[in-house]
C-alpha positions, -999 to 999 in steps of 0.1 A, spaced: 0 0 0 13 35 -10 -4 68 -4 1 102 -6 1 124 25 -37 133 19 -45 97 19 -28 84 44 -45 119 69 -81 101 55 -70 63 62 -54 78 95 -84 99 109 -54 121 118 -56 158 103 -30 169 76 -15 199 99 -14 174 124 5 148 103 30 177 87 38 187 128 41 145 138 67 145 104 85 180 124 83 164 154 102 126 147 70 114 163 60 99 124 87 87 103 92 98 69 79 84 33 96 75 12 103 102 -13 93 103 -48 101 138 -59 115 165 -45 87 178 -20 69 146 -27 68 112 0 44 85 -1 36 63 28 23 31 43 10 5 66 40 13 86 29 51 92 -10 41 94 6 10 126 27 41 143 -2 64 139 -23 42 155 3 36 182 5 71 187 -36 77 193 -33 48 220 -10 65 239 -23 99 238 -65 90 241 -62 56 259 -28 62 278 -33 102 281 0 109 276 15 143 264 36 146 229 67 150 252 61 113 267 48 97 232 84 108 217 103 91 246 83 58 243 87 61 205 120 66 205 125 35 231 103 14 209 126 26 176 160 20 197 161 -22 193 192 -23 216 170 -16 243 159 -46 259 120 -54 262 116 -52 298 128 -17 292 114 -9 270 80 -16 286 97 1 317 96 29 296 56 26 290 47 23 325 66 47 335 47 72 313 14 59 321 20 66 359 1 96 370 20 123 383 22 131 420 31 158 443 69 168 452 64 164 490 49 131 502 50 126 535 83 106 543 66 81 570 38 70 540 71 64 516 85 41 542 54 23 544 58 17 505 92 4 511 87 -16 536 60 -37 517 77 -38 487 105 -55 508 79 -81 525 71 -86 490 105 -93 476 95 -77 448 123 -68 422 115 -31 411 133 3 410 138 25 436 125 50 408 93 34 400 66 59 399 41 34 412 61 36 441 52 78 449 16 69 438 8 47 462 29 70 490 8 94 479 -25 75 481 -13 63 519 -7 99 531 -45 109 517 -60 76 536 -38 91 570 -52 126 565 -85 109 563 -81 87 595 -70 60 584 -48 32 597 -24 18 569 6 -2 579 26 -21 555 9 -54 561 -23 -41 548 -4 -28 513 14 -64 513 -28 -79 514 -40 -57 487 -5 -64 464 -5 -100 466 -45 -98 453 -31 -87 422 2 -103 421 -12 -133 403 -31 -111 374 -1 -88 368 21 -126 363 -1 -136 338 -1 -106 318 33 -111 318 38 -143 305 8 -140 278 28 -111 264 46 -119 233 82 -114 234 86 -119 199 62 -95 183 68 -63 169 82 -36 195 54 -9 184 27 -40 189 40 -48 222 38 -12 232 4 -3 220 -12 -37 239 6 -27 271 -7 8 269 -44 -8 256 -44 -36 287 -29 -18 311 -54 12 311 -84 -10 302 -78 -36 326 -69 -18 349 -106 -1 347 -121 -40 348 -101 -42 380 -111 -11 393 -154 -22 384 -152 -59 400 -141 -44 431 -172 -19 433 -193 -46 424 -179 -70 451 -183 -43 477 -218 -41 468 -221 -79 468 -206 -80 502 -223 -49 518 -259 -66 503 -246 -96 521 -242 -81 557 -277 -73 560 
């Protein structure tokens, strides 16, 4: 398949000023040129312009953060688990600067329980910090036991998303289903447990 610029905006869904500034930008690669101001392009664009609307709609990720997971998924040196590092990472939602130092310990100190292998750098790690501190402001009582409960509930899901992954696919098709399951599932998650607190609180009575 070959198409001109125009084309390959109506195939895409993506707008021609938008295409032109991806091009700019390194976010799109470049056709292949046929004249002097002239480049036609492909299923490769249309599979990296998809790519490029999961992260930003589905994974709500600024143009800064697309380029650096781009450029990870373009870099084939990299190896895959850092590659989808690199994604999760991104996806993480920011938090603020100062979190309370005793609701980071409490972080650490499950993670160690755990014996989980991840980076001192992880931004899951300040998200759930951050998530403790609220719960103390609120009254109340985490400990790192309690983390350790709700961790090992989803210990077994996140392992088999792992090992389903396929290693050998193509890089930009590994990214876009980690950025697709993680968000998604991660809301299936997120509606079983508000429907099993409603089973159990029906139950009580």
């Amino acid at each position: 398949m070959s198409m001109r610029i125009s084309e390959l905006s109506a195939a895409s869904g993506v707008s021609l000023p938008t295409l032109k500034f991806y091009l700019r930008e390194g976010i799109l690669q470049s056709g292949d040129a046929v004249a002097r101001n002239q480049a036609t392009y492909g299923e490769r664009h249309l599979r990296r312009l998809r790519l490029v609307r999961a992260l930003t709609e589905v994974g709500n990720l600024s143009l800064k953060e697309v380029k650096a997971v781009l450029d990870a998924a373009d870099d084939p040196s990299l190896p895959i688990h850092e590659l989808l590092g690199t994604v999760q990472y991104a996806l993480e939602p920011s938090t603020p600067a100062d979190i309370d130092a005793g609701a980071v310990d409490t972080v650490d100190a499950a993670i160690d329980a755990l014996g989980w292998r991840v980076s001192d750098k992880a931004p899951a790690r300040r998200s759930i910090a951050h998530a403790v501190e609220v719960l103390r402001s609120f009254g109340w009582t985490v400990e790192p036991a309690d983390l350790v409960r709700y961790a090992k509930a989803v210990d077994r899901l996140a392992a088999r998303e792992v090992a389903i992954s396929d290693d050998t696919a193509d890089r930009e098709q590994l990214v876009g289903r980690m950025v697709v399951g993680s968000v998604v599932f991660e809301a299936i998650l997120t509606a079983f447990r508000r429907l099993a607190q409603e089973h159990h609180s029906a139950t009580r009575g």
